[in-house]
N, CA, C and O atoms as a GROMACS GRO file, in nm:
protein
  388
    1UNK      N    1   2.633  -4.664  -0.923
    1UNK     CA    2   2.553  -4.565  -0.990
    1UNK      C    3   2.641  -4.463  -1.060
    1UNK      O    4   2.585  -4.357  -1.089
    2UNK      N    5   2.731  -4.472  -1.083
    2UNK     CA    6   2.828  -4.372  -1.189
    2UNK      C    7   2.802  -4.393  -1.360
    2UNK      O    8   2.778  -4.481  -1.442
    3UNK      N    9   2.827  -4.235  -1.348
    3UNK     CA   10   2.717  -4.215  -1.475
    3UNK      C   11   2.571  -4.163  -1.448
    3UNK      O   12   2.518  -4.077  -1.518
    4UNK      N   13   2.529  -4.205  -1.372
    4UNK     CA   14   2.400  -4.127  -1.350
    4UNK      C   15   2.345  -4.010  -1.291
    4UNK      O   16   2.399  -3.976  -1.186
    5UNK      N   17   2.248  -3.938  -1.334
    5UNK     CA   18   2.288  -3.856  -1.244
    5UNK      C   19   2.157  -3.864  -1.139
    5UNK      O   20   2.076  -3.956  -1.152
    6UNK      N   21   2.145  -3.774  -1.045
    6UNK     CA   22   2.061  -3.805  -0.913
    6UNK      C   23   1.909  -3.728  -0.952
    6UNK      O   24   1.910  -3.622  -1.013
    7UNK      N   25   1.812  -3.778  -0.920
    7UNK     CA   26   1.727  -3.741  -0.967
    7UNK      C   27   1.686  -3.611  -0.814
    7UNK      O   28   1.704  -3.633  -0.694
    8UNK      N   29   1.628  -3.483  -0.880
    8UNK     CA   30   1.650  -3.372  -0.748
    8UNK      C   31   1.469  -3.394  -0.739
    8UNK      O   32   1.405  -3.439  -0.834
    9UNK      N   33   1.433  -3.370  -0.664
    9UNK     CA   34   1.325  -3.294  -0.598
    9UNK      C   35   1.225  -3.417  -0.600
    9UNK      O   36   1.256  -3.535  -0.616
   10UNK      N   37   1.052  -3.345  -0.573
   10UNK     CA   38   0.963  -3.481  -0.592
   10UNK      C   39   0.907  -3.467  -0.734
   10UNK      O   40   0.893  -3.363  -0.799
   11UNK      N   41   0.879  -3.589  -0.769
   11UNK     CA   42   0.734  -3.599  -0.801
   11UNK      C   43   0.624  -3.524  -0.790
   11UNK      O   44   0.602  -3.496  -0.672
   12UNK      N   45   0.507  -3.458  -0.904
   12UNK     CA   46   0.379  -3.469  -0.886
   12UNK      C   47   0.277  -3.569  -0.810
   12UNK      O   48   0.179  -3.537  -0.742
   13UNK      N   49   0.333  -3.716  -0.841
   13UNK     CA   50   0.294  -3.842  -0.816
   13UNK      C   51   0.355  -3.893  -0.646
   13UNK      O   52   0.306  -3.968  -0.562
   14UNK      N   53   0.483  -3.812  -0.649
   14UNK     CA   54   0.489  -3.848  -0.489
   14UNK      C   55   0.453  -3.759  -0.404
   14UNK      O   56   0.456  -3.774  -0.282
   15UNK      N   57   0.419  -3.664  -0.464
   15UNK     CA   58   0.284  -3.551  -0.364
   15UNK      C   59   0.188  -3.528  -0.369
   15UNK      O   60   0.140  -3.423  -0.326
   16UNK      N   61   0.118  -3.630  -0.430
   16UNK     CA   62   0.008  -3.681  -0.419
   16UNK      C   63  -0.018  -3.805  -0.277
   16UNK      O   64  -0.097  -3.819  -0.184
   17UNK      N   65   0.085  -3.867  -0.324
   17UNK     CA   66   0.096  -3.997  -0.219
   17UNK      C   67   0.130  -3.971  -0.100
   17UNK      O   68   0.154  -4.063  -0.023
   18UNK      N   69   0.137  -3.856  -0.066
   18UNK     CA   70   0.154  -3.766   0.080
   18UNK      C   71   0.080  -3.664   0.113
   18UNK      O   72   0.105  -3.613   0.222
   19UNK      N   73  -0.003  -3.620   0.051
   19UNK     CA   74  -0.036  -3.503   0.046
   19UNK      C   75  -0.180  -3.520   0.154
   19UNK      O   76  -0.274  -3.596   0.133
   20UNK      N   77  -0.170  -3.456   0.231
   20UNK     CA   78  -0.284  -3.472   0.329
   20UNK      C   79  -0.394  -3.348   0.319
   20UNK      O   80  -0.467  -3.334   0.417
   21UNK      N   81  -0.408  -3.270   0.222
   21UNK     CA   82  -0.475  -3.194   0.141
   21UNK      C   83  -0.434  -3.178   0.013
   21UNK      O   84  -0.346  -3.115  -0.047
   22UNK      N   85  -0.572  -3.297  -0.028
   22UNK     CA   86  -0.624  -3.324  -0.167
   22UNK      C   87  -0.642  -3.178  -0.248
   22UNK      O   88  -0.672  -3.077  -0.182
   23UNK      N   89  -0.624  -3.171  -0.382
   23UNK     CA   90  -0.666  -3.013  -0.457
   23UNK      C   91  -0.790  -2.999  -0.453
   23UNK      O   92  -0.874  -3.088  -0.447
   24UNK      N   93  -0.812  -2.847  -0.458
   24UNK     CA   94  -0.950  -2.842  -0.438
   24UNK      C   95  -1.005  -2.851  -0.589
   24UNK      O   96  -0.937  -2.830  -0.689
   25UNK      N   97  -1.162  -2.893  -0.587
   25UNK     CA   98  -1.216  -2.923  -0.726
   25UNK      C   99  -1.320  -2.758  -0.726
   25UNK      O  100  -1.342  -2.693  -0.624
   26UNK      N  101  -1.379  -2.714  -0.897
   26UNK     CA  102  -1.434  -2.614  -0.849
   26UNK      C  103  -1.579  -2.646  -0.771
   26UNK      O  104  -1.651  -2.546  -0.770
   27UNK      N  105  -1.630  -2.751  -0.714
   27UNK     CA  106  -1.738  -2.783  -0.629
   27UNK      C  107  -1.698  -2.679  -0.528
   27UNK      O  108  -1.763  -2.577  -0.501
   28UNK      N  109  -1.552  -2.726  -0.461
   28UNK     CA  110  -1.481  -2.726  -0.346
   28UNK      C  111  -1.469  -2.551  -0.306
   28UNK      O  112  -1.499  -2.490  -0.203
   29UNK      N  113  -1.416  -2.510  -0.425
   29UNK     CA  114  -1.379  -2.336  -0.442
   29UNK      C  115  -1.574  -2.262  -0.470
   29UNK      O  116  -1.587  -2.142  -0.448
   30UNK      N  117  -1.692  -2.334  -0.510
   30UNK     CA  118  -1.805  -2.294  -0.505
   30UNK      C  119  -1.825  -2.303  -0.344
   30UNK      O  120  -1.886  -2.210  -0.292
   31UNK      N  121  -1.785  -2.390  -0.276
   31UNK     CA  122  -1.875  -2.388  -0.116
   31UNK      C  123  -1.807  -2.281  -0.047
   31UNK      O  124  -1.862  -2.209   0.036
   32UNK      N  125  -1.667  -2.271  -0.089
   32UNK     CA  126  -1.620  -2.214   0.061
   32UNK      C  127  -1.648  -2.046   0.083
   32UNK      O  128  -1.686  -1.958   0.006
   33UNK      N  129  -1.611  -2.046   0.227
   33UNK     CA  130  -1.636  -1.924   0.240
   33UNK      C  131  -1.523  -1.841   0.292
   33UNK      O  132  -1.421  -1.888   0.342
   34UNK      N  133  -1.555  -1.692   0.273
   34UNK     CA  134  -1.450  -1.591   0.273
   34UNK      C  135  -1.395  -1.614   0.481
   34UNK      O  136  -1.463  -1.670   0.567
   35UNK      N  137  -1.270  -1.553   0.497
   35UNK     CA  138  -1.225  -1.557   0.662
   35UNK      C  139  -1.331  -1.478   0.732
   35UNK      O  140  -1.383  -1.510   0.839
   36UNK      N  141  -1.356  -1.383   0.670
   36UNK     CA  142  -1.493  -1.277   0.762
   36UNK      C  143  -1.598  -1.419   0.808
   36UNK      O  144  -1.628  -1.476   0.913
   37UNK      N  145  -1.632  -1.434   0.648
   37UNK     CA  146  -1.743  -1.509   0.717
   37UNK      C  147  -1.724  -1.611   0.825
   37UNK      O  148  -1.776  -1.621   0.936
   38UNK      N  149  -1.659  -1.664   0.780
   38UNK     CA  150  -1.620  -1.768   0.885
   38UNK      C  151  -1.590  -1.730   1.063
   38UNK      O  152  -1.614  -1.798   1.162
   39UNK      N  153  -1.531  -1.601   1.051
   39UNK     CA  154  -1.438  -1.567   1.208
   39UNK      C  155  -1.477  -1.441   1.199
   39UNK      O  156  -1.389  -1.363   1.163
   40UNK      N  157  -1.615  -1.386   1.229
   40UNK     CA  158  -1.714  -1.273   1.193
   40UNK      C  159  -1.654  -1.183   1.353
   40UNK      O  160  -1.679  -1.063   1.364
   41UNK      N  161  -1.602  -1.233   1.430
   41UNK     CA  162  -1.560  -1.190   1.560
   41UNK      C  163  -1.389  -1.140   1.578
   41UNK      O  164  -1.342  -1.070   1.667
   42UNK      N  165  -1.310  -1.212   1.447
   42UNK     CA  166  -1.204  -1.138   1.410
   42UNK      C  167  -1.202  -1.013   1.409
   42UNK      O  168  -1.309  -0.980   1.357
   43UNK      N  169  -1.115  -0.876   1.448
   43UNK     CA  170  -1.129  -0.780   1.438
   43UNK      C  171  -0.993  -0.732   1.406
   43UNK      O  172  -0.887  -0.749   1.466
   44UNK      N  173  -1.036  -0.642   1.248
   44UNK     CA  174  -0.907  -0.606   1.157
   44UNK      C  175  -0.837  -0.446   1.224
   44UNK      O  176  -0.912  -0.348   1.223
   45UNK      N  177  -0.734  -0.435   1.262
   45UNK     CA  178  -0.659  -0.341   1.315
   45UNK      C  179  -0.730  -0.308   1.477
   45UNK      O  180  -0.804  -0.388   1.534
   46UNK      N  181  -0.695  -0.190   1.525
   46UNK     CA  182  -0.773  -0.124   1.685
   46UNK      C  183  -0.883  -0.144   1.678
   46UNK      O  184  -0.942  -0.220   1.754
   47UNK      N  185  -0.938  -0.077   1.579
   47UNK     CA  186  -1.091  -0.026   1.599
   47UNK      C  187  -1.140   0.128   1.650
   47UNK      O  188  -1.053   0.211   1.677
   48UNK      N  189  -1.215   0.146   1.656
   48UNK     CA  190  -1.255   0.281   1.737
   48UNK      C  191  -1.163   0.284   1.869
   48UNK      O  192  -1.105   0.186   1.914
   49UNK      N  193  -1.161   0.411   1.923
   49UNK     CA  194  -1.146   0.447   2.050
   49UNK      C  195  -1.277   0.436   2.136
   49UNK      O  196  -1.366   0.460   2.055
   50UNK      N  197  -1.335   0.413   2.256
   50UNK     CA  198  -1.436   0.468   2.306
   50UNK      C  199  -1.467   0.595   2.335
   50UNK      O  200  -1.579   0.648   2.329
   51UNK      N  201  -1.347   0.651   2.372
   51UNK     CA  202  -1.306   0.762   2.439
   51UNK      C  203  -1.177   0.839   2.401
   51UNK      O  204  -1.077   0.855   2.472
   52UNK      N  205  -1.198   0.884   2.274
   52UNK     CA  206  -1.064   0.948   2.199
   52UNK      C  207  -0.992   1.053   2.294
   52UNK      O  208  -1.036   1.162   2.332
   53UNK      N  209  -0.867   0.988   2.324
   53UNK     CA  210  -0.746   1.131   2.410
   53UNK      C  211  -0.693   1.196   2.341
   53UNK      O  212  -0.669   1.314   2.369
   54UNK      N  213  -0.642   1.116   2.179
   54UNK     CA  214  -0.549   1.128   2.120
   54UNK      C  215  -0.554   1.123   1.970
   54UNK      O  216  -0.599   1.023   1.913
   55UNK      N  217  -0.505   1.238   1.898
   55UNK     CA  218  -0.576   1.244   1.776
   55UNK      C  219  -0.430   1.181   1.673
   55UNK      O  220  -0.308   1.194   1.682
   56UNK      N  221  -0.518   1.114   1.582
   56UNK     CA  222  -0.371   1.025   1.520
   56UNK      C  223  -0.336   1.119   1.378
   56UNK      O  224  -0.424   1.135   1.293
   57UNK      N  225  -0.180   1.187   1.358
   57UNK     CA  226  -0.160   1.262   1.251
   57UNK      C  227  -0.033   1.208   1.204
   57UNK      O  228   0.015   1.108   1.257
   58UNK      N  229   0.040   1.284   1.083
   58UNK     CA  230   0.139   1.189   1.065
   58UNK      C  231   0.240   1.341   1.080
   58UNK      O  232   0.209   1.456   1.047
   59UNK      N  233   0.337   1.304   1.127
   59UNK     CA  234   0.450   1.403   1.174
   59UNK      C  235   0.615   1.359   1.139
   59UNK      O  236   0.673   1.268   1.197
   60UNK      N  237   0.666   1.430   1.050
   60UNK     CA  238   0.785   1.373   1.022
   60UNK      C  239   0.898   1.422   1.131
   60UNK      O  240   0.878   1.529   1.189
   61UNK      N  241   0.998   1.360   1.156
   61UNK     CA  242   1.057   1.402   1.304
   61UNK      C  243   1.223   1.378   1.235
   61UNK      O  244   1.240   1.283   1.159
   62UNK      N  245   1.332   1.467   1.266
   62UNK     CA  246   1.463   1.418   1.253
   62UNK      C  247   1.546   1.304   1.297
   62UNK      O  248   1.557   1.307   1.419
   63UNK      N  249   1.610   1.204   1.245
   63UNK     CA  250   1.642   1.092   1.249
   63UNK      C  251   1.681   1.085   1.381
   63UNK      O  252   1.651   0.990   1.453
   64UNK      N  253   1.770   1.213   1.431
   64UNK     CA  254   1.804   1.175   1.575
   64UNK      C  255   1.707   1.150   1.683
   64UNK      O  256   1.718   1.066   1.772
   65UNK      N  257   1.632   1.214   1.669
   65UNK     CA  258   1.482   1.216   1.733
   65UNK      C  259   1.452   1.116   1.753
   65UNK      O  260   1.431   1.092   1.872
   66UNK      N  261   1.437   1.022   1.671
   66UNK     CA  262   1.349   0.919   1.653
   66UNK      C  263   1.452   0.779   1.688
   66UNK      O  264   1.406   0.669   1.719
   67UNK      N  265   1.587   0.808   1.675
   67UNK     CA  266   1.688   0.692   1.713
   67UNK      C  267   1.674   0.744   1.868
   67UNK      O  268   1.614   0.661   1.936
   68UNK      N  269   1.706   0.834   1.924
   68UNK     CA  270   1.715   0.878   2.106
   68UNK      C  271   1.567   0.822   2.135
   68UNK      O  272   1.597   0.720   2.199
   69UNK      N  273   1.474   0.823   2.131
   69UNK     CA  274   1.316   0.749   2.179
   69UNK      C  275   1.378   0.651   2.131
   69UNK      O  276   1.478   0.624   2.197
   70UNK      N  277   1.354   0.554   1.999
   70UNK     CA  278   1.366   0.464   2.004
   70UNK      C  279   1.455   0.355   2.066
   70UNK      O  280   1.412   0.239   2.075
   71UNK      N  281   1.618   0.401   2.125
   71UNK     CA  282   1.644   0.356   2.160
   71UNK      C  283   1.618   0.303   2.336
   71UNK      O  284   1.684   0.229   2.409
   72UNK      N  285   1.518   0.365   2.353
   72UNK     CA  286   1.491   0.346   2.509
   72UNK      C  287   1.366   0.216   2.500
   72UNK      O  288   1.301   0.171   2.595
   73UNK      N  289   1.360   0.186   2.392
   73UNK     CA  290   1.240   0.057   2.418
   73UNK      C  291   1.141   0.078   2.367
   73UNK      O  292   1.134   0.192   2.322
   74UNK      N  293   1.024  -0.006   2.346
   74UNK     CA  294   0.897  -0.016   2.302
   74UNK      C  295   0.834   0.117   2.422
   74UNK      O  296   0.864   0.136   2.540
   75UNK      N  297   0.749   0.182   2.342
   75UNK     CA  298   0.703   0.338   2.416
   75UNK      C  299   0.744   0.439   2.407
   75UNK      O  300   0.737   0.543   2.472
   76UNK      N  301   0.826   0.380   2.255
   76UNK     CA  302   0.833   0.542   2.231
   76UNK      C  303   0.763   0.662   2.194
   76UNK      O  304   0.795   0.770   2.243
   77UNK      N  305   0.668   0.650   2.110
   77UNK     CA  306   0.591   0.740   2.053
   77UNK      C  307   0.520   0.828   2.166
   77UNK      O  308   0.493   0.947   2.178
   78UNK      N  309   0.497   0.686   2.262
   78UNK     CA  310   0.407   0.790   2.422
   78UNK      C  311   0.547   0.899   2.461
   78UNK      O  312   0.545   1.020   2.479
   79UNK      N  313   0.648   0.815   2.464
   79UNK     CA  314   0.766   0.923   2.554
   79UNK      C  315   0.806   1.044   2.469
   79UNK      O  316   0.842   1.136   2.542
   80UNK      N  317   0.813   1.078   2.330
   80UNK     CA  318   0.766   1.145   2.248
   80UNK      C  319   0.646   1.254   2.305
   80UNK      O  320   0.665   1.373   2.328
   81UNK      N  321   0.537   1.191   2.318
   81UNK     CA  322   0.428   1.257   2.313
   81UNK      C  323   0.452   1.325   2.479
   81UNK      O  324   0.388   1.425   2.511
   82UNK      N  325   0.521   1.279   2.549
   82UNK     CA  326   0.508   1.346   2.722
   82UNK      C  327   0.591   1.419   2.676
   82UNK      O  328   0.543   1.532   2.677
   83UNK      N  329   0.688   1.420   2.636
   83UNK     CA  330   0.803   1.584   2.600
   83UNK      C  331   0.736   1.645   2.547
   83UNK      O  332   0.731   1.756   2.600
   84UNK      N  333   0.658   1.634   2.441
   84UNK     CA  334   0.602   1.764   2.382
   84UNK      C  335   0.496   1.829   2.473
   84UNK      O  336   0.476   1.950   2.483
   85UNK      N  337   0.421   1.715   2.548
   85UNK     CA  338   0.339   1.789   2.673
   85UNK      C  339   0.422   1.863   2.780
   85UNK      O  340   0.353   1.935   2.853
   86UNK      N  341   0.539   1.860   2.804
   86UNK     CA  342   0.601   1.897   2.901
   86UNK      C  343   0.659   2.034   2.897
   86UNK      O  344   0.666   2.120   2.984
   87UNK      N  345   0.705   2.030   2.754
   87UNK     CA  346   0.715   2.184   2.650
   87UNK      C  347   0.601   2.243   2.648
   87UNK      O  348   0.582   2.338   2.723
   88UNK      N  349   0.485   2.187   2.545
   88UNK     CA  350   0.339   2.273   2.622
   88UNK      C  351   0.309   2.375   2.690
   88UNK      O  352   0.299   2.494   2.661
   89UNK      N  353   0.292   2.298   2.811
   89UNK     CA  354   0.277   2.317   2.973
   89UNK      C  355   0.397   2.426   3.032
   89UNK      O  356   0.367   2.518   3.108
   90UNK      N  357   0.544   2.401   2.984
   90UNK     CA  358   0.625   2.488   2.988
   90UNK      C  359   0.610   2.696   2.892
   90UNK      O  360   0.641   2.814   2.908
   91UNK      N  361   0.542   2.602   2.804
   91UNK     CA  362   0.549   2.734   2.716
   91UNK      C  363   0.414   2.844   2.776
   91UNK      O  364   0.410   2.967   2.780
   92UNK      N  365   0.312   2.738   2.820
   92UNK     CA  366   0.187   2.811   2.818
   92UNK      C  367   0.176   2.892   2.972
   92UNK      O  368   0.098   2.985   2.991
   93UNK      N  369   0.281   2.828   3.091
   93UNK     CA  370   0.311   2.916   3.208
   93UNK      C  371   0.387   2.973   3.207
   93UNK      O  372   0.417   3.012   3.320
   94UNK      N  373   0.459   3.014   3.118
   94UNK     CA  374   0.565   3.134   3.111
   94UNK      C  375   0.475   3.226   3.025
   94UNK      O  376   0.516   3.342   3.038
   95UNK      N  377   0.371   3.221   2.945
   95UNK     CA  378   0.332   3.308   2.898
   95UNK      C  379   0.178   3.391   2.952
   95UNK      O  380   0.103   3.482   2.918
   96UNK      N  381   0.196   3.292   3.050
   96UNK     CA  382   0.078   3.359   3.158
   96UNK      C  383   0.090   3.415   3.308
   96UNK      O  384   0.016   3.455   3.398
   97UNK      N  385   0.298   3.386   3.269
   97UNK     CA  386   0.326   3.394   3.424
   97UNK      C  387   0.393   3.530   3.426
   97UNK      O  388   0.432   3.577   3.532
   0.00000   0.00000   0.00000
């Protein structure tokens, strides 16, 4: 085979001859239906709280901050959130004490 060169990739025609999903025709794109419909029990992000503890805001924090929590593992944002309760609680009995 010198001189020739190698032919790269497939075929249209040989992915067809494999193809174990045929194209859809527009019959095919008229029937179907959207993922909701189909998986109506799917549920997109949390959802409600039942019982809200915790109010969600957005808070920008200094990089070190956020590398010291993060590096202790998944939980950070809670371990975050117990220091600032702990400060709180600190601030609000010294000012009643």
């Amino acid at each position: 085979m010198k001189g020739t060169a190698a032919k790269k990739g497939y075929s249209a025609r040989d992915m067809r001859a494999v193809s174990d999903n045929p194209e859809w025709t527009k019959d095919d794109f008229a029937r179907a239906k959207s993922f909701d419909e189909v998986f109506p029990a799917m549920r997109k992000g949390r959802g409600p709280n039942r019982a809200p503890t915790k109010r969600q805001v957005t808070l920008r924090l200094s990089p070190d901050v956020v590398d010291y929590f993060k590096a202790e593992g998944p939980g950070w944002q809670s371990r975050i959130d117990e220091a600032l309760i702990k400060v709180v609680k600190r601030k609000r009995n010294s000012a009643t004490g």
